[in-house]
BAVEXNU-292723 format. One line per field, with one value per residue (C-alpha): residue number from 0; x, y, z. Coordinates in nm, 3 decimals. Each point is the difference from the previous one (the first is absolute). Layout:
// residues N
pos [NUM ...]
east [X ...]
north [Y ...]
up [Z ...]
This chain:
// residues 257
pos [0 1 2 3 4 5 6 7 8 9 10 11 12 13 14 15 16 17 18 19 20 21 22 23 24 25 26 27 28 29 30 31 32 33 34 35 36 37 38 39 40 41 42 43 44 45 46 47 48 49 50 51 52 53 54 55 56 57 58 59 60 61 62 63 64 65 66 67 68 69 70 71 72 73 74 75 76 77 78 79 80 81 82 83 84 85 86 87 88 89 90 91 92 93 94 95 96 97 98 99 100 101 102 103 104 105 106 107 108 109 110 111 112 113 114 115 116 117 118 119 120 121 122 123 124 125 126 127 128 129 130 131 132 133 134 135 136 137 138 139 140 141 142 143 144 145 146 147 148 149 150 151 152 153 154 155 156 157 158 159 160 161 162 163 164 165 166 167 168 169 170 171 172 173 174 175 176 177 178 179 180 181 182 183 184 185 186 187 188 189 190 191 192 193 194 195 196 197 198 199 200 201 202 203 204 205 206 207 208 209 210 211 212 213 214 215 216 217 218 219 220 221 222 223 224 225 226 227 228 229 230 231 232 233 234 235 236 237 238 239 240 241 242 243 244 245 246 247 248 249 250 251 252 253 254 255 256]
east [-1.280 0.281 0.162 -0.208 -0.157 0.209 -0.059 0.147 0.353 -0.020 -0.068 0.332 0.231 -0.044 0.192 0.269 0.058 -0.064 0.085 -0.245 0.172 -0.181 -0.140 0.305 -0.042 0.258 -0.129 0.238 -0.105 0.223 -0.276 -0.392 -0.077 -0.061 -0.230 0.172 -0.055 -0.334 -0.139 0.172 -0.020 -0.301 -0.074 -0.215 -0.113 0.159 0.278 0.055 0.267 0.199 0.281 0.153 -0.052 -0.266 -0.110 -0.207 -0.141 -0.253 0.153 -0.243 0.123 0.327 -0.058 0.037 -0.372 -0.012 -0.194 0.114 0.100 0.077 0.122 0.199 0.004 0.120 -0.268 0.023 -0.024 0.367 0.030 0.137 -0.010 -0.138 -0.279 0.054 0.358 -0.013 0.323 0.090 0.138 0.316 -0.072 0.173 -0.071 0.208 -0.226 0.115 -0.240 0.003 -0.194 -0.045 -0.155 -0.163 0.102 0.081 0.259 -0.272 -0.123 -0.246 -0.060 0.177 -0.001 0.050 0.056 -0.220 -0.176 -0.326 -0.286 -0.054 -0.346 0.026 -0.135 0.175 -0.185 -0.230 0.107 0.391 0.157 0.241 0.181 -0.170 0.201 -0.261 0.049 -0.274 -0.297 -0.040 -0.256 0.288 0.360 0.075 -0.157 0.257 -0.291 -0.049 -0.171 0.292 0.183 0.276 0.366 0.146 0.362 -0.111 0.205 -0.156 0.045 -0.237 0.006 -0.359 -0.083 0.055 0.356 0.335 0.179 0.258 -0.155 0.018 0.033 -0.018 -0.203 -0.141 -0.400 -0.164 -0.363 -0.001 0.090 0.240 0.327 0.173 0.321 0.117 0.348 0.087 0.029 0.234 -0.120 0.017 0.013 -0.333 -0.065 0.345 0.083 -0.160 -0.070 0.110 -0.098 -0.033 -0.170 0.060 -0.187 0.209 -0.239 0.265 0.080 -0.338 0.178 -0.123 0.225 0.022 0.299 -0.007 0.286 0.271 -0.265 -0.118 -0.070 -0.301 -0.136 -0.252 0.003 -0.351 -0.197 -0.190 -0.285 -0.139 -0.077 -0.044 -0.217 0.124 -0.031 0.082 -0.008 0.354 0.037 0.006 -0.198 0.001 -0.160 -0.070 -0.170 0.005 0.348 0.113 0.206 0.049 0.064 0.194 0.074 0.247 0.156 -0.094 0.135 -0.139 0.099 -0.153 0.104 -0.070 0.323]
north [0.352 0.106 -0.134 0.243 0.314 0.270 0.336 0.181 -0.223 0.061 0.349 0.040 -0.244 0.060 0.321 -0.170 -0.301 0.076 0.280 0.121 0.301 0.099 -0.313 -0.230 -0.284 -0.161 -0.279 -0.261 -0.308 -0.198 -0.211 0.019 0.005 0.321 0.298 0.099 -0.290 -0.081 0.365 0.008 -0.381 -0.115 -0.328 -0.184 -0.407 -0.211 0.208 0.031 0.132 -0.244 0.122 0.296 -0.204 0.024 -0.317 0.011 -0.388 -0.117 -0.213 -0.211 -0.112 0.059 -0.225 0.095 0.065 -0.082 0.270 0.262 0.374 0.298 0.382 0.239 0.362 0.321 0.169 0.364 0.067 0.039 0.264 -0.152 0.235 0.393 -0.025 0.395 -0.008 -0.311 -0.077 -0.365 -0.072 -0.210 -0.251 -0.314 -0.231 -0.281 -0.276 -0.337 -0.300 -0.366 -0.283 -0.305 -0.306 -0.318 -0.372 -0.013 0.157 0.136 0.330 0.243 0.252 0.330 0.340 0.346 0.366 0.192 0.364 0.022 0.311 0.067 -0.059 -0.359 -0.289 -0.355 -0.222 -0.253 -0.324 0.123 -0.275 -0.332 0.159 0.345 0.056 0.252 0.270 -0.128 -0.152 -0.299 0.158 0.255 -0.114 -0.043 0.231 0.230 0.272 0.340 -0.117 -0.160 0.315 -0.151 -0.043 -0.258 -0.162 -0.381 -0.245 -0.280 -0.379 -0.175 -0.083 0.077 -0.067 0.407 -0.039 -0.076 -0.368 0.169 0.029 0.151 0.330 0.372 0.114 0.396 -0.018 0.299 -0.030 -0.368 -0.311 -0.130 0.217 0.234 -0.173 -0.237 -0.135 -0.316 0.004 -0.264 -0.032 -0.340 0.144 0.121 -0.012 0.076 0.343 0.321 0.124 0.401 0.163 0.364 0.149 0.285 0.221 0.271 0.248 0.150 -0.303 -0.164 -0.327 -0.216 -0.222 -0.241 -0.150 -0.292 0.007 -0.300 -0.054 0.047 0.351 0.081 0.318 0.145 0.357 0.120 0.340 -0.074 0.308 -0.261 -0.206 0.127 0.301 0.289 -0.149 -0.346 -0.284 -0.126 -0.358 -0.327 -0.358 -0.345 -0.300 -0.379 -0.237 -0.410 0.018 0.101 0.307 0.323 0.349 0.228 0.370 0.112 0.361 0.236 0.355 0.246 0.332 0.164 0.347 0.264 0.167]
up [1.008 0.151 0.317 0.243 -0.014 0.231 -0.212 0.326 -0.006 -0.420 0.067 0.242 -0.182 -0.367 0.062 0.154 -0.173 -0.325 -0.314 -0.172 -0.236 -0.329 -0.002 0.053 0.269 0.215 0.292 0.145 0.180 0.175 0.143 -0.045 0.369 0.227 -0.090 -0.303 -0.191 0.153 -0.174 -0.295 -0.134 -0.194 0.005 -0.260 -0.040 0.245 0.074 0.367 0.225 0.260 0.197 -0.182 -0.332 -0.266 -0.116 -0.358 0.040 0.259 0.273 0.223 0.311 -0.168 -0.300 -0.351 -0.164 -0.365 -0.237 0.192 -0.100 0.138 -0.043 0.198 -0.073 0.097 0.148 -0.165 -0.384 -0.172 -0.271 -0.321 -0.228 -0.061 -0.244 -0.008 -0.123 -0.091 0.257 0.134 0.331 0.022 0.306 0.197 0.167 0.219 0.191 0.138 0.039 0.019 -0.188 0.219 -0.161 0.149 0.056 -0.386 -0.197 -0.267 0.071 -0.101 -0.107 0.107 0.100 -0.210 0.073 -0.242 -0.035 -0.051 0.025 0.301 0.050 -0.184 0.207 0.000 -0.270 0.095 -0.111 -0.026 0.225 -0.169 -0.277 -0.016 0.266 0.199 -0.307 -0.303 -0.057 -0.170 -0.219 -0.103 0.114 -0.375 -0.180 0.058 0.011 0.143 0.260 0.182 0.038 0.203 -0.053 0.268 0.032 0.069 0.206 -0.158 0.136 -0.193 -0.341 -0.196 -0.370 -0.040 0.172 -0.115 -0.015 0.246 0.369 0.219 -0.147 0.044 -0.264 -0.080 -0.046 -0.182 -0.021 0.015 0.178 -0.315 0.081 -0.296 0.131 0.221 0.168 0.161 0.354 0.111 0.380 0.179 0.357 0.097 0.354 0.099 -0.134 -0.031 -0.348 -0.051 -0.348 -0.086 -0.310 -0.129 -0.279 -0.227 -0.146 -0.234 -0.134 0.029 0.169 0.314 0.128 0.291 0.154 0.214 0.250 -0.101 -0.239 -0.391 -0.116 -0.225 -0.187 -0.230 -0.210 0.102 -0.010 0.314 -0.077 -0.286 0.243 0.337 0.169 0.104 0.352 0.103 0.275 0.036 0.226 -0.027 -0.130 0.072 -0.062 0.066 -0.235 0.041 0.126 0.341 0.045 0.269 -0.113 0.220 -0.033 0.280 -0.103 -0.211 -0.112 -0.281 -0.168 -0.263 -0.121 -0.274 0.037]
């Protein structure tokens, strides 16, 4: 659901705040509070929203609940591609957000930006390693029922991950990522994490940058495995292990030009 329902403040700020020209999209949040946010964030699971920060795990009297996932989304469907011309939009996207973890130093499990359709519910059964994106029934089937390409933050190493962790891994269609990069991080808690992905639609590649960080990327023809219109936002998860997920700022631009 998202944060409230104020259809008059949507009606009077969409214009204002954000682009929509032949279909391309441009929002910017510098916080999640106010009326802006509060219309045009979805939030799904245990997602909720705490002074001008989304947090995608479920807090009780502001201790970390285990099992725990959550989603963040954009409110408003994002054009991807034309299935007329057959035309992809070039987009990017720069968020900063901060995983905190508990008394230990283990963690788990992570957060991910992905795109998704737009009318695609969270799974049931998708927190621990499935990182709110997959079902356990499906998470490695890499089927067409997924439908969901997602940049993972990962900080918890699963049977389907990787001997290096944490990682930033690129997910299409399942939980088990088509590649993966070490991400050498030892100071969560104290700094804010910035990354930016980016999608080329001439040359097919998505790549993400983490800021004084690794750099990952993937050649991909996104209309094989996305709709025509997608969700765009944000996962995270808890299993056994105790750990807070944090999205602070976000920007997005997509374009057909």
């Amino acid at each position: 659901m998202a944060l409230n329902d104020t259809k008059p403040v949507l009606m009077l700020l969409v214009p204002l705040l954000m682009l929509h020209r032949d279909f391309d999209t441009s929002f910017e949040f510098p916080n999640f509070s106010g009326p802006y946010a509060n219309s045009l964030i979805t939030l799904q699971g245990d997602a909720f929203e705490s002074n001008g920060v989304i947090k995608l795990t479920k807090l009780q009297n502001d201790v970390i609940t285990r099992n725990s996932a959550g989603r963040s989304t954009y409110g408003l469907p994002v054009r991807l591609w034309n299935a007329e011309t057959g035309k992809v939009a070039r987009f990017n996207t720069t968020f900063s957000f901060e995983i905190l973890h508990g008394p230990v130093s283990t963690t788990g499990d992570g957060i991910s930006f992905f795109l998704a359709p737009f009318q695609s519910p969270m799974p049931p059964g998708s927190d621990g390693g499935y990182l709110g994106l997959f079902s356990p029934h499906t998470a490695l089937r890499n089927t067409d029922q997924n439908h969901i390409v997602a940049v993972e933050f990962d900080m918890h190493k699963n049977e389907w991950d990787p001997d290096e962790f944490p990682h930033i891994g690129i997910d299409v269609n399942s939980i088990s990522s088509v590649t993966t990069v070490p991400w050498e991080n030892d100071r969560f808690g104290l700094l804010t994490v910035f990354a930016t992905v980016t999608y080329d639609p001439v040359s097919q590649i998505l790549s993400v940058v983490v800021h004084e960080g690794p750099k990952i990327s993937l050649m991909i023809d996104l209309r094989t495995v996305l709709p025509e219109w997608v969700r765009v936002g944000f996962s995270g998860s808890t299993g056994q292990l105790d750990e807070v997920h944090e999205i602070q700022f976000w920007t997005f631009s997509s374009s057909f030009d």
